[in-house]
C-alpha positions, -999 to 999 in steps of 0.1 A, spaced: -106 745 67 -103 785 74 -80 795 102 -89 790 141 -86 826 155 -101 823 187 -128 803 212 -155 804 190 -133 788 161 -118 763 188 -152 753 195 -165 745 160 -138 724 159 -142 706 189 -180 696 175 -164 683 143 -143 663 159 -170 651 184 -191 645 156 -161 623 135 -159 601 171 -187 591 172 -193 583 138 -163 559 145 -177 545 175 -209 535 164 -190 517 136 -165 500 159 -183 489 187 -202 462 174 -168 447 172 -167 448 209 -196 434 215 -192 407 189 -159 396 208 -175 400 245 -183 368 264 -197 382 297 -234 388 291 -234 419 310 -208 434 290 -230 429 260 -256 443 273 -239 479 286 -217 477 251 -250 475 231 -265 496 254 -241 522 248 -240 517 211 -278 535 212 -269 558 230 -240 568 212 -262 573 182 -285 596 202 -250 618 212 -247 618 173 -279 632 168 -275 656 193 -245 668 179 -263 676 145 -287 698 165 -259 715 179 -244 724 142 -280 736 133 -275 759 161 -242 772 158 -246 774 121 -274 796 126 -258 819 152 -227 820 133 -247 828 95 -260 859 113 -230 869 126 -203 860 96 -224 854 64 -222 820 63 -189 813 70 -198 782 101 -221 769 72 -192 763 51 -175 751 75 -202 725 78 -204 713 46 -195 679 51 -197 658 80 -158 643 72 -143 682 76 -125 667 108 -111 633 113 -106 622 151 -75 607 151 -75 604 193 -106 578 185 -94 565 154 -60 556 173 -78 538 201 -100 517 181 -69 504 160 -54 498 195 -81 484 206 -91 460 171 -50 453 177 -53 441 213 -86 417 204 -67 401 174 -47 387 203 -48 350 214 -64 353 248 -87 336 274 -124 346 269 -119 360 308 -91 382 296 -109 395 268 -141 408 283 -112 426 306 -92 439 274 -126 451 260 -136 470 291 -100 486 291 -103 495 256 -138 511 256 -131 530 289 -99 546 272 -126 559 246 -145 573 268 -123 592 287 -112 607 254 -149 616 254 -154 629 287 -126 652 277 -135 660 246 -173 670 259 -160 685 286 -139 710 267 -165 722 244 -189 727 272 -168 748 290 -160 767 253 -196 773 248 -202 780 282 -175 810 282 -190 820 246 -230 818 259 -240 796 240 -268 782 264 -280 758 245 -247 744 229 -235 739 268 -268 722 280 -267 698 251 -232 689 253 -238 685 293 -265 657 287 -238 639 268 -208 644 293 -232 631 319 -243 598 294 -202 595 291 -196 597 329 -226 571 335 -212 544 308 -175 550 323 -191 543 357 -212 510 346 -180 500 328 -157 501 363 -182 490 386 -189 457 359 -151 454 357 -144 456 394 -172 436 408 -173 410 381 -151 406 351 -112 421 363 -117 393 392 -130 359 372 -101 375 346 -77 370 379 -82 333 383 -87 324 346 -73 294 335 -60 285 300 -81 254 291 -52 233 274 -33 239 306 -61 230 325 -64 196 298 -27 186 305 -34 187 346 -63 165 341 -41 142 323 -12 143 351 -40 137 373 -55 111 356 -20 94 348 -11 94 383 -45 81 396 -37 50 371 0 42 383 -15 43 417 -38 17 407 -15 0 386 9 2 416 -16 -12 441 -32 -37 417 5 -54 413 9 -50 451 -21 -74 456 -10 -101 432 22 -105 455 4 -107 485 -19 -135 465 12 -155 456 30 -152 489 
């Protein structure tokens, strides 16, 4: 990759990078929602996984655009700059899906999962909301009208998943994750239960035999 030199630069970079994120999203979230017990959480996870595919289509108009701009402005240079869609690696997303595969690899409650898995995709999408954020306000400061609008569709699509994410977590999953219990803990108190339930018998049973002899 040529040299960044100024906003214009930063922001071709900023779309590669998008673009490399959600590539790795759409490939990684079916893992979520593989692992995801709380039907709602499925639903906003696959839900999201469409969308996500419509923010990487979006993004390839947007190279179209810029490529086209920048042709007639530097003969060609953006285009070659383009030439494949693996020019830019996200490592932020890359990083938080290993984190994320790491965290679900861990022996857990299905309560406490559906909470790990919120916290995991919600850290992805703030790195989103940033990311979008910053290359709107890059191709707003450059003009680039319809760069910004585009990229502002997405950074609203972003801030609606985050918000379905913590209103799901808050009103539904964080709490039932609160009072989970582990189910071979809850298997031993049935048997202290049930043991003590049968001395007491046991106890009361010999206690009426005594009587009977008395």
């Amino acid at each position: 990759m040529k040299k960044i030199i100024d906003l214009k630069d930063l922001l071709k970079h900023e779309i590669l990078d998008l673009y490399s994120a959600e590539e790795q999203i759409i490939e990684g979230l079916p893992v979520m929602i593989a692992q995801a017990n709380n039907p709602k959480l499925k639903e906003a996870l696959s839900n999201h996984l469409e969308v996500t595919k419509t923010h990487k289509d979006r993004l390839d108009k947007i190279k179209e655009s810029i490529m086209a701009k920048s042709e007639e402005e530097s003969n060609g240079f953006f285009s070659s700059l383009f030439g494949g869609s693996h020019t830019v690696t996200s490592i932020g997303v890359e990083g938080l899906l290993k984190e994320a595969k790491k965290l679900m690899a861990e022996e857990m409650t299905q309560e406490a999962m559906d909470a790990a898995i919120i916290g995991a995709a919600q850290k992805i999408e703030h790195y989103e909301i940033a990311a979008y954020g910053t290359a709107r306000a890059y191709a707003s400061e450059l003009n680039m009208d319809l760069v910004r609008i585009e990229l502002d569709k997405t950074l609203g699509e972003e801030y609606e998943a985050d918000d379905s994410l913590t209103k799901l977590a808050v009103g539904q999953v964080n709490p039932v994750a609160e009072n989970a219990v582990n189910a071979e803990d809850q298997e031993d108190s049935n048997d202290e239960v049930y043991d003590r339930l049968t001395n007491s018998v046991s106890i009361m049973s010999s206690s009426d035999n005594v009587d009977d002899e008395e």
